[in-house]
C-alpha positions as CSV (number, residue, x, y, z in Angstrom):
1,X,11.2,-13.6,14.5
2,X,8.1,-15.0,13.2
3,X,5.7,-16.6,15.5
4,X,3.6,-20.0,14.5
5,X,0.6,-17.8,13.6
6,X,2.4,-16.2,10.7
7,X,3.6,-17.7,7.3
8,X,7.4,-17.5,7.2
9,X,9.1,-14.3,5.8
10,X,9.8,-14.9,2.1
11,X,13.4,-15.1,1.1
12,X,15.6,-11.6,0.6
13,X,15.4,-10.7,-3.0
14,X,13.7,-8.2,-5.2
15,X,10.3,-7.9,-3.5
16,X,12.1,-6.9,-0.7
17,X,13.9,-4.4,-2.9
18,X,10.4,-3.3,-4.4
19,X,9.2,-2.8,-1.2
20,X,11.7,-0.8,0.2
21,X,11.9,1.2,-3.2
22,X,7.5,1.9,-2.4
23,X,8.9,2.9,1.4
24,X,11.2,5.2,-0.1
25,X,8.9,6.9,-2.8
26,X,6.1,6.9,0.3
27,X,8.3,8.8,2.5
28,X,9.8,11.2,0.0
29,X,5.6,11.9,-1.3
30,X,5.1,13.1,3.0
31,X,8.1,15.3,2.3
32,X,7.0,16.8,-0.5
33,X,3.4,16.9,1.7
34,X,4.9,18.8,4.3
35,X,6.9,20.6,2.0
36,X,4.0,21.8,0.1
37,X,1.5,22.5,2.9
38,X,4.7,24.5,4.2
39,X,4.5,27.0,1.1
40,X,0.6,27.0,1.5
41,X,0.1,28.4,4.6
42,X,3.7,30.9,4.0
43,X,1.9,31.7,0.7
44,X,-1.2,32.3,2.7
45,X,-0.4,34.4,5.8
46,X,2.5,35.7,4.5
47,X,2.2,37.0,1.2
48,X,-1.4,36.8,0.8
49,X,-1.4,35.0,-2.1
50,X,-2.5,31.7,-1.9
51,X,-1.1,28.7,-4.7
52,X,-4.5,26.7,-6.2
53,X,-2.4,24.0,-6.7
54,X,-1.3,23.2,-3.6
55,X,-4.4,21.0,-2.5
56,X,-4.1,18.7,-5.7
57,X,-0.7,18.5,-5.1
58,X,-1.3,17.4,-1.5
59,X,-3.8,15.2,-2.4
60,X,-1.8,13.1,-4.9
61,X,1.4,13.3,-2.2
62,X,-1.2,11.9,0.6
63,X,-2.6,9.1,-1.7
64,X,1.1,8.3,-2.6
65,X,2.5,8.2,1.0
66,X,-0.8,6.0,1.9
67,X,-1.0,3.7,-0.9
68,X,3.1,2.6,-1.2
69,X,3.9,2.4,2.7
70,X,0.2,0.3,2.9
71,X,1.3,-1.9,0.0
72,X,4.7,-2.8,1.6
73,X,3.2,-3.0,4.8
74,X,1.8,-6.1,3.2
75,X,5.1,-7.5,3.0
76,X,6.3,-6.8,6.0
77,X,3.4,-7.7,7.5
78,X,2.8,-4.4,9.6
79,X,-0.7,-4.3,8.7
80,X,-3.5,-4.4,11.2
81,X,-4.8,-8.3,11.9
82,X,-6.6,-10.3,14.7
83,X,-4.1,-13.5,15.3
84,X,-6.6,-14.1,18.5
85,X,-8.2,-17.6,16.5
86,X,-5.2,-18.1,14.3
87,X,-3.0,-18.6,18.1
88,X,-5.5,-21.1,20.0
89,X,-5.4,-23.1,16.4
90,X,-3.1,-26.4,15.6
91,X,-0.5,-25.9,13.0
92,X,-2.4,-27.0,10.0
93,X,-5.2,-24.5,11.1
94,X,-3.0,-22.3,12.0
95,X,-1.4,-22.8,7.9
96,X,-5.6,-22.6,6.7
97,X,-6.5,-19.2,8.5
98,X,-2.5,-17.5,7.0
99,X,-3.3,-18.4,3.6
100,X,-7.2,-17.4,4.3
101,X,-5.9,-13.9,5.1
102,X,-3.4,-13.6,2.1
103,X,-6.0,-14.7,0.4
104,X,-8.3,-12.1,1.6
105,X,-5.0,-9.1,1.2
106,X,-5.2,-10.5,-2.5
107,X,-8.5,-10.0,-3.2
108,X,-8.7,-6.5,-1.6
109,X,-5.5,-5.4,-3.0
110,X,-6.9,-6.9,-6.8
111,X,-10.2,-4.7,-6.2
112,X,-8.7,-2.0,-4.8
113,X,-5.9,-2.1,-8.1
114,X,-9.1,-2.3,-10.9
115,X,-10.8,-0.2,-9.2
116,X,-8.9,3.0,-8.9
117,X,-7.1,2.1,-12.6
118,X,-10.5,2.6,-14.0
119,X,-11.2,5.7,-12.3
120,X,-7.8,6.9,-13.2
121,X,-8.5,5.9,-16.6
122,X,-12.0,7.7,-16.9
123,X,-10.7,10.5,-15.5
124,X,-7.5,11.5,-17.9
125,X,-9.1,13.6,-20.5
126,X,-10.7,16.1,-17.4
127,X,-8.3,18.7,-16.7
128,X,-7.8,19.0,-12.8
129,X,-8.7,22.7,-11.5
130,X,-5.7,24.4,-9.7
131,X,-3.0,22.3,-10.8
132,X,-2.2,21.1,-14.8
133,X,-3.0,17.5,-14.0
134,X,-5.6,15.5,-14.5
135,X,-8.6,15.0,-12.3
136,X,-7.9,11.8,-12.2
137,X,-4.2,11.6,-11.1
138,X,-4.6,10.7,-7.7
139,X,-6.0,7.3,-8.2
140,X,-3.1,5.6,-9.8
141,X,-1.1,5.8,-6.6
142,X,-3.7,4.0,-5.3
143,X,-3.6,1.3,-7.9
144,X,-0.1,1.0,-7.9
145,X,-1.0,0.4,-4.3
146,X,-3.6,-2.3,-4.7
147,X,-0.8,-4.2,-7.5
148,X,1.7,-4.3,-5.1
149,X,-0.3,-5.6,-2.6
150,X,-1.6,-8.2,-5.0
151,X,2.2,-9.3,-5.9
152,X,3.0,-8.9,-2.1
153,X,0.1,-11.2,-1.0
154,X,0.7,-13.5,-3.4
155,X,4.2,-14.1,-1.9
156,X,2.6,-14.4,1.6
157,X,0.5,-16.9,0.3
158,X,2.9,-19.0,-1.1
159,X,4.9,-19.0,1.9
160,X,1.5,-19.7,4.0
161,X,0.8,-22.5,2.0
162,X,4.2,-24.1,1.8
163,X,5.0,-27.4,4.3
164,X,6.1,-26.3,7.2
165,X,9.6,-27.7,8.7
166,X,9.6,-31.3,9.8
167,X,6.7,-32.6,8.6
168,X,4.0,-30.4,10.3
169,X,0.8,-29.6,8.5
């Protein structure tokens, strides 16, 4: 249930699919995590012979896991907020401050989505050391990450900025 400091939940349909689909591929990339930190420290202590590519391989499973579950998070809106100002407010300030903060997921997520995608970009033709992969690899998680939070905020602030029932606002 959504309280009057939140823009309504958007309508079942496929971003709720695509963010269920980024919850799945986030929880299967800390299974692989634990899965591969597993082997390291068996590789390690046991047979003494520790895998280089595990930390890559950790790294790009840890930006993964972060970047998906974050983005969908937007969504769902399980993401960290103040509501303190947004709660003392009338409705149509109440409406101004939830499409303020979409607006401000947008932004962030649009930064954070050029951002890494150039750094991915510059960083394809460097091999990665440890692991056959380039150097760059684990920044387009984190620009998938920064899309889907774009998309996601975008639907937020549609539904922030849409009349609210009965007239209000």
């Amino acid at each position: 249930m959504s309280d009057a400091s939140t823009a309504p939940d958007p309508a079942p349909g496929p971003l709720d699919r695509l963010a269920k689909l980024a919850i799945v591929i986030a929880a299967a990339a800390l299974v692989g995590l634990v899965a591969v930190q597993g082997w390291q420290v068996f590789a390690r202590y046991v047979i003494n012979d520790s895998p280089s590519w595990t930390e890559p391989v950790t790294l790009l499973l840890l930006s993964t896991a972060m970047s998906l579950a974050a983005a969908a998070g937007v969504h769902t809106q399980r993401h960290f907020r103040f509501n303190l100002l947004a709660d003392a407010a009338g409705p149509r300030a109440q409406r101004a401050l939830a499409a303020a903060s979409e607006l401000v997921v947008v932004l962030i997520g649009g930064f954070l989505a050029v951002g890494a995608a150039r750094l991915w970009l510059d960083g394809l033709d460097v091999r990665m050391a440890g692991a056959p992969m380039p150097q760059s690899i684990a920044y387009l998680p984190l620009a998938l990450g920064g899309a889907l939070m774009v998309v996601f905020g975008f639907a937020r602030l549609a539904a922030a900025l849409r009349p609210a029932p009965g007239g209000e606002g």
